[in-house]
C-alpha positions in Angstrom: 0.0 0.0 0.0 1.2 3.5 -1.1 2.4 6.0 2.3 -0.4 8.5 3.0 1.4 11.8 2.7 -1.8 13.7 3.3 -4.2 13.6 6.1 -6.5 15.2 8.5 -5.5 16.0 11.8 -8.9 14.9 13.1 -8.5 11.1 11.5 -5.6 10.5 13.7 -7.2 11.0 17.1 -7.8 7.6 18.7 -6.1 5.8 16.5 -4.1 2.6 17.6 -0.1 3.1 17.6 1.9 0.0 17.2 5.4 -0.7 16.8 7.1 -2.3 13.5 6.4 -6.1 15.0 2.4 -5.0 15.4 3.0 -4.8 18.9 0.4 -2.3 20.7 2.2 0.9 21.8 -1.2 3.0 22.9 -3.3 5.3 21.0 -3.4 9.0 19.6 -4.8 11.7 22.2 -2.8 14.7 20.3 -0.6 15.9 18.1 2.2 18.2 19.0 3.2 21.3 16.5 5.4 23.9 16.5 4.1 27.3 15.4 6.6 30.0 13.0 6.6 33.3 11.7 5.2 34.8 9.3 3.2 32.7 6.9 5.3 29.8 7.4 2.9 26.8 7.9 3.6 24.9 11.3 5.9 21.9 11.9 4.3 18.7 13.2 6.7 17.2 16.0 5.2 14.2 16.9 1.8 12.5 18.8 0.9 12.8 22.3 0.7 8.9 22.6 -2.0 7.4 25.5 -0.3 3.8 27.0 -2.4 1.2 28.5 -2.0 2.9 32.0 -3.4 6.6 30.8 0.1 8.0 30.9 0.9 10.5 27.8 4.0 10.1 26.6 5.4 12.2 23.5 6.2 9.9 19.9 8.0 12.3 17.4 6.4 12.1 14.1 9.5 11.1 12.0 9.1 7.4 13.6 5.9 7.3 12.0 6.2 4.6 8.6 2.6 4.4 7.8 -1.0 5.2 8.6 -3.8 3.3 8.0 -7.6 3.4 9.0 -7.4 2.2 11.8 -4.1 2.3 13.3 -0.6 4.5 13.0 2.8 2.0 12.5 6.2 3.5 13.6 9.4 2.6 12.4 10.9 1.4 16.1 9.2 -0.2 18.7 11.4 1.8 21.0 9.8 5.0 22.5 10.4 7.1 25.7 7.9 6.3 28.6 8.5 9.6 29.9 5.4 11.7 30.8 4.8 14.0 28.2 5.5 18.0 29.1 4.5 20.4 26.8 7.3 23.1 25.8 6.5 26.5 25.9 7.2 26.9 22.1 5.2 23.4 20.9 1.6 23.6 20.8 -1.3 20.9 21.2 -3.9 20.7 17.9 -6.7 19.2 19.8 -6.1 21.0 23.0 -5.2 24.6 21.8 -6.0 24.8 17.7 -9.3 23.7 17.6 -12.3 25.9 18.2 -9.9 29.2 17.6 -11.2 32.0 16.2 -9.4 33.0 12.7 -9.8 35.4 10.2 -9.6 33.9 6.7 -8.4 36.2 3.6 -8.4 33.8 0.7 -9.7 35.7 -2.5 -11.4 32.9 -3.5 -13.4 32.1 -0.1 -15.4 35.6 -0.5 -18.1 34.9 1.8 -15.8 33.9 4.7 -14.1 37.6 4.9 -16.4 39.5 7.0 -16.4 37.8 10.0 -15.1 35.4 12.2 -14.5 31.6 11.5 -13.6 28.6 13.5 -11.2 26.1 13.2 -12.7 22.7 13.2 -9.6 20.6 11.5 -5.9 21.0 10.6 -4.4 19.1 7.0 -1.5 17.9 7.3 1.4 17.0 4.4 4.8 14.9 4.0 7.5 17.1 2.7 10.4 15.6 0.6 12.1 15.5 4.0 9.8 13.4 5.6 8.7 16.4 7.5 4.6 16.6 8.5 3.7 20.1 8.3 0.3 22.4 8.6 -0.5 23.2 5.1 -4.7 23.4 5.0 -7.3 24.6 7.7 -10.6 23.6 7.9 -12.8 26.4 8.8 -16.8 27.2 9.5 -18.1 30.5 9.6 -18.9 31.5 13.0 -22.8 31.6 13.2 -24.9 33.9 15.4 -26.4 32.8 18.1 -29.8 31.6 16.7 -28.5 31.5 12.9 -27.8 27.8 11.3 -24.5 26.0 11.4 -22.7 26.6 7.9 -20.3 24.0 6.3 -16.8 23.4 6.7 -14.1 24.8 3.9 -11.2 24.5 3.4 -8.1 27.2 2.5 -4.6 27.6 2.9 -2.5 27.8 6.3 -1.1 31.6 5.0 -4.9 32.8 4.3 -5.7 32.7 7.7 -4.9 35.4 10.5 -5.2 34.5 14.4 -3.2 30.8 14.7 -0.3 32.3 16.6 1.4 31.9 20.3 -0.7 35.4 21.3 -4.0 34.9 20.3 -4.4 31.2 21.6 -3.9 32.8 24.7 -6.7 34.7 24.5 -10.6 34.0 26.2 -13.3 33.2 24.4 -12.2 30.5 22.6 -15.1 27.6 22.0 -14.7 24.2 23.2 -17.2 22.3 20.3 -14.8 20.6 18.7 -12.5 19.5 22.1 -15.8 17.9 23.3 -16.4 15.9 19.9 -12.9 14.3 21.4 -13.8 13.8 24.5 -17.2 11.8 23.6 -17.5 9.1 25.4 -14.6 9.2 28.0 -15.1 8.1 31.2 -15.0 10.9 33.9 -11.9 9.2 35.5 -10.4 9.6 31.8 -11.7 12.9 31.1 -10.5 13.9 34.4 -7.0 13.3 33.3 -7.5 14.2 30.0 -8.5 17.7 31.1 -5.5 18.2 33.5 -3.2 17.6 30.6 -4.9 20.8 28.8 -3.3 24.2 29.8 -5.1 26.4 32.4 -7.2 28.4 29.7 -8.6 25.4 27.6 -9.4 23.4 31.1 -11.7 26.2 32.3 -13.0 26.5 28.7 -13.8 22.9 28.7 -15.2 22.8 32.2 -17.9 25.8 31.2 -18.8 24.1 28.2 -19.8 20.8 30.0 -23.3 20.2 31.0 -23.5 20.4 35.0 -24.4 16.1 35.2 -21.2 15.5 33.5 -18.8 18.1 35.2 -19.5 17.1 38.5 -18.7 13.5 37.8 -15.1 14.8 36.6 -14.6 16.6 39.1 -15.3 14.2 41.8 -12.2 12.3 39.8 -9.7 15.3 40.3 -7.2 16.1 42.7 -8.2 18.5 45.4 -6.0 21.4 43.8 -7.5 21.3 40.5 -11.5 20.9 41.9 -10.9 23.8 43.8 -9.5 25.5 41.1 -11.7 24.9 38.7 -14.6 25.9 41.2 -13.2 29.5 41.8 -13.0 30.3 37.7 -16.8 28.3 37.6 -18.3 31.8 39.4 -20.2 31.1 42.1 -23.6 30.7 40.8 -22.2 27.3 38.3 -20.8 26.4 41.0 -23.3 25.8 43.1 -25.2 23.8 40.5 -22.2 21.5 40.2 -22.0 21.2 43.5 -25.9 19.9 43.9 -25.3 17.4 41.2 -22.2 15.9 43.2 -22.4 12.8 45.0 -23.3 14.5 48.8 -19.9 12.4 49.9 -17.8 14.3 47.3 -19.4 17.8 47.8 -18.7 17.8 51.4 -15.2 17.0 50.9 -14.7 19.7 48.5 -16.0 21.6 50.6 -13.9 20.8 54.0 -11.0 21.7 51.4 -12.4 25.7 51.6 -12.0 28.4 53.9 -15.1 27.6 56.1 -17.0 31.3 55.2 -16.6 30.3 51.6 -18.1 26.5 51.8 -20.6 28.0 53.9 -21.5 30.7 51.0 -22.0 28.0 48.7 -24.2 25.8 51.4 -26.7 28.3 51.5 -26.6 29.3 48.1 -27.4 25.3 48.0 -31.2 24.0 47.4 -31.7 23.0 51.1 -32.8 19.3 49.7 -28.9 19.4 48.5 -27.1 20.8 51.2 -28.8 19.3 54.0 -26.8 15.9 53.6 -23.7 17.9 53.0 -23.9 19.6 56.3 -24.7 16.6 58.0 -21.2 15.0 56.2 -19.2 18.1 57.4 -20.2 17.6 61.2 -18.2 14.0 60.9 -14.2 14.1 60.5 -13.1 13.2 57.4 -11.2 10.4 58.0 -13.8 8.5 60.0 -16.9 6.6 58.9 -19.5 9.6 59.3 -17.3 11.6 57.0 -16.7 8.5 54.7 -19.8 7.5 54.0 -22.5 8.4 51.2 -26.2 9.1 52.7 -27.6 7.7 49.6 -27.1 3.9 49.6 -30.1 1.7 48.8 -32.8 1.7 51.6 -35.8 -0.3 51.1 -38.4 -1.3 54.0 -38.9 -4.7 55.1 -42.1 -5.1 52.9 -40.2 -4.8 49.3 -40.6 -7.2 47.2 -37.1 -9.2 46.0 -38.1 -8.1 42.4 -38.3 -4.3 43.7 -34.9 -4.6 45.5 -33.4 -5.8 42.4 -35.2 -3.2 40.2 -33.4 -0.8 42.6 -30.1 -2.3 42.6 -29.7 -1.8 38.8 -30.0 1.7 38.4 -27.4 3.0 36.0 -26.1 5.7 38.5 -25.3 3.0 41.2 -21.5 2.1 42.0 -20.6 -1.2 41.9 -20.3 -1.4 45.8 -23.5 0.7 46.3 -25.4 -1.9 44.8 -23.9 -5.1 46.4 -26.3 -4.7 49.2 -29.9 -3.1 50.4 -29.9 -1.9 53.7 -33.4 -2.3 55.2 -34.9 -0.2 57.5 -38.2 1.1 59.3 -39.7 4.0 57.7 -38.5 6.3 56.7 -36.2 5.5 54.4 -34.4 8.6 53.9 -31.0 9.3 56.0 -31.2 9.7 58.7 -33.6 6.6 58.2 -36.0 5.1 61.0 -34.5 2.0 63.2 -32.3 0.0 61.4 -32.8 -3.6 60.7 -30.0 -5.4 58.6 -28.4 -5.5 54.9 -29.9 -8.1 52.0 -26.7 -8.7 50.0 -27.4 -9.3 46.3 -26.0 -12.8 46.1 -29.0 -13.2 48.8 -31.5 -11.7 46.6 -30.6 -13.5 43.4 -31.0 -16.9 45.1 -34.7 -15.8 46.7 -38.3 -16.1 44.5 -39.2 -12.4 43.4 -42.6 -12.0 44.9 -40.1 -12.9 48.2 -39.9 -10.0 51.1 -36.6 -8.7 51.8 -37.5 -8.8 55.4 -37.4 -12.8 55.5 -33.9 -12.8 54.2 -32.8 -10.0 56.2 -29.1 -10.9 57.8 -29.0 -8.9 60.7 -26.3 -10.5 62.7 -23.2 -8.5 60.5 -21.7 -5.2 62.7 -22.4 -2.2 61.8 -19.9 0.9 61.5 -20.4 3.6 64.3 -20.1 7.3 62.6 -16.7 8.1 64.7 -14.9 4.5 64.0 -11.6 5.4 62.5 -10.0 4.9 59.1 -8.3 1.3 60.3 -11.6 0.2 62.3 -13.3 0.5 58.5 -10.2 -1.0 56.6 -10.2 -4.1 59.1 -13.8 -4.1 59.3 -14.0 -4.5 55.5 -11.2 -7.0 55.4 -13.2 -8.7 57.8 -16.0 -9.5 56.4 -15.0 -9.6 52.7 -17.1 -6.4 52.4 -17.5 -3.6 49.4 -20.1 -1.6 51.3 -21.2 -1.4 54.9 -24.0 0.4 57.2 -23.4 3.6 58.9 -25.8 3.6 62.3 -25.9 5.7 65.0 -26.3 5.3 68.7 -30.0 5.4 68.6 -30.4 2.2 65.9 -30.8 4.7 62.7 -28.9 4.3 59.5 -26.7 7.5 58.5 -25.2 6.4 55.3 -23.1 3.3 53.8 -19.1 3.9 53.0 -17.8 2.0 49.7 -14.9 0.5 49.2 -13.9 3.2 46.8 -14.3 5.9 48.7 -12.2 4.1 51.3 -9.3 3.7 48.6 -9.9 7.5 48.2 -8.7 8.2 51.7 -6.4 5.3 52.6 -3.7 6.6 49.4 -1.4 9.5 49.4 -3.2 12.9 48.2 -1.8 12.9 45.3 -1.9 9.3 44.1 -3.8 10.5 40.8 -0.6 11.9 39.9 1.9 9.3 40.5 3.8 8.1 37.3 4.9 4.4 39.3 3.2 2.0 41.3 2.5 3.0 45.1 4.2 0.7 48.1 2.5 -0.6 51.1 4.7 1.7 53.3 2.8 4.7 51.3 -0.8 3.7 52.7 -0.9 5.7 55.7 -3.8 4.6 58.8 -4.1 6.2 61.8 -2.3 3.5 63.6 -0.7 0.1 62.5 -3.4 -2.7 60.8 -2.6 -6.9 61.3 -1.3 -8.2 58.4 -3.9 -10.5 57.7 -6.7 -7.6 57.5 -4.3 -5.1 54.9 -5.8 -3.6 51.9 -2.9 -4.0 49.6 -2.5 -1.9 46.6 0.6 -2.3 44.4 3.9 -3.7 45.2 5.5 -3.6 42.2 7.8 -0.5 40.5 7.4 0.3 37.1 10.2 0.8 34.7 9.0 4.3 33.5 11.0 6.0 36.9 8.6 8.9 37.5 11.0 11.4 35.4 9.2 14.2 33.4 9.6 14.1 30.2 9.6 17.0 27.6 8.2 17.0 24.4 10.5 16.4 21.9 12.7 13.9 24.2 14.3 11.4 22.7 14.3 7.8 23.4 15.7 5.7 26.5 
């Protein structure tokens, strides 16, 4: 098959890498350019690369051979596992490009010259030097705000005025065709996806997101970056992100603030929304009460087995949330009437439907008291081989449930979601020493990548 020496920058994204061998490398996130003076059309330098375990490492583009529909083949199967560092002088297509606002001056592309376009998709070309460069942009004519959405065309790199270092930097920049990439990215992903972006394009992205899926990314960030992004939000956005977090997540973000600030953004709360908050916030952090979500599944002891399972499969469950019902007297909201035991799903999958959860209720398994400390709840979940367990208070009523993730959350280091290796044992801290037989291991192994930061046009190791 003949090389490709022309493409679209927009074909690449997602595409599988693989070495010479067909060995899997990881897949296309970016592409990495350097902009010139003048009408000089850009360099391309290489593909911000994803690996299996979400790093973003840099690939220069001179090891690429060949590029077919559905993956990219390089010429080595050697590359850098360095985390990828953009340079002050390179600049990202998908992260920065796209969605700019350009003027276009080609004499043949009339109707484009009064007003504002939009960059939608960078052509690429092979040089006799086996240099990529930017020769083409795809533009669409910037509409107004009720008008309809014209089509893309197409014109030369040195027809078009506003691609430069300076006016990327500057606001209003859309974030259209940055969401098109991030379509269907888990929030955990997106969340990392988003940190990679420069400051500017991450709070562009963030007010462009509908309030549903912002809050679940930033329930995946590190406390820095939540707080951040909730100062640029403005304080009436975000307060409605705050409603639509999990309760459990909103009151940590909030014990993160100055405690006139979180308590500015608890009134400005719908009372229905802040309500469970403030009850969170009365708990310390590291201790069931402030573990624990108030929204597990709470049925009465007159639900049918059908129900309970009906219940269990709601898409917005966690796993662990729905490994177990917790039944109680009415009512059923937290803080619920008298507790009475947990159905576990294995339990309810082995019952008839028309069955009542109340006859298969197992009320003989401990509960967690709001002030048991961090390694009471690791041991107790050890235990009991445990994903989810019961919050109750002194008086026999059920406060909440804490998961097993939200554990994990608390047990690593606060800034695990940036750690290039594996994490040690020695690097899960409790408040005091937990028996071997009852420790919740993660990792124990070192990768080979070292942890170094890498910049972007690094060469390989």
């Amino acid at each position: 098959m003949a090389p490709v020496n022309k493409l679209y920058a927009a074909r690449l994204t997602g595409l599988l890498v693989l070495g010479p061998d067909g060995e899997s490398i990881g897949r296309v996130r970016d592409l990495v350019i350097a902009l010139r003076l003048g009408r000089q059309p850009p360099r391309v330098l290489g593909l911000v690369v994803e690996l299996a375990t979400r790093r973003r490492i840099f690939v220069p583009m001179l090891r690429v051979t060949s590029v077919e529909p559905t993956s990219i083949t390089l010429t080595t199967g050697t590359v850098s596992l360095r985390r990828f560092t953009r340079r002050p002088t390179e600049t990202l297509v998908f992260g920065e490009v796209l969605d700019s606002r350009v003027r276009v001056t080609d004499p043949e592309l009339e109707d484009l010259a009064d007003g504002d376009s939009v960059v939608v998709d960078l052509g690429l070309e092979r040089t006799r030097s086996r240099d990529w460069v930017v020769n083409r942009v795809a533009v669409r004519k910037r509409r107004p705000r009720l008008g309809r959405r014209s089509g893309i065309r197409v014109t030369d790199w040195k027809y078009v005025d506003g691609l430069d270092q300076y006016a990327l930097t500057l606001p209003g920049q859309g974030a259209t065709e940055l969401l098109t990439q991030f379509e269907g990215m888990r929030p955990a992903d997106l969340a990392i996806a988003m940190r990679e972006l420069p400051d500017k394009r991450r709070h562009e992205l963030a007010a462009a997101l509908d309030d549903e899926r912002l809050a679940d990314v930033v329930q995946e960030l590190p406390t820095d970056d939540q707080t951040d992004l909730l100062t640029h939000l403005g304080e009436s956005r975000a307060v409605d992100v705050l409603e639509a977090m999990d309760p459990d997540d909103a009151a940590d973000l909030l014990g993160e603030l100055a405690e006139p600030e979180a308590e500015s953004f608890l009134q400005l709360m719908d009372p229905e929304d802040s309500a469970p908050v403030r009850r969170l916030l009365e708990h310390s952090p590291d201790t069931a009460g402030g573990l624990m979500t108030p929204k597990p599944v709470v049925l009465t002891p007159d639900t049918t087995v059908a129900e309970a399972l009906a219940r269990l499969r709601h898409p917005d469950l966690t796993p662990a949330l729905s490994s177990m019902v917790l039944v109680t007297r009415p009512p059923t909201v937290t803080p619920t009437g008298r507790y009475m035991g947990c159905v576990h799903m294995q339990a309810l999958l082995r019952e008839p439907p028309a069955a009542m959860v109340g006859g298969v209720v197992d009320n003989d398994l401990p509960r967690l008291d709001p002030a048991d400390s961090l390694a009471r709840v690791t041991r107790y979940f050890a235990t009991y081989n445990l994903v989810c367990g019961p919050v109750v208070d002194d008086e026999g009523h059920l406060l909440g449930a804490v998961s097993v993730d939200d554990l994990l959350d608390h047990l690593l280091p606060d800034d695990w979601r940036e750690r290039d290796g594996d994490l040690v044992d020695s690097e899960i801290v409790v408040d005091h020493p937990i028996p071997p037989h009852a420790r919740l291991r993660v990792g124990a192994t070192r990768t080979a990548t070292g942890g170094a930061a890498q910049q972007g046009g690094a060469d390989d190791v």
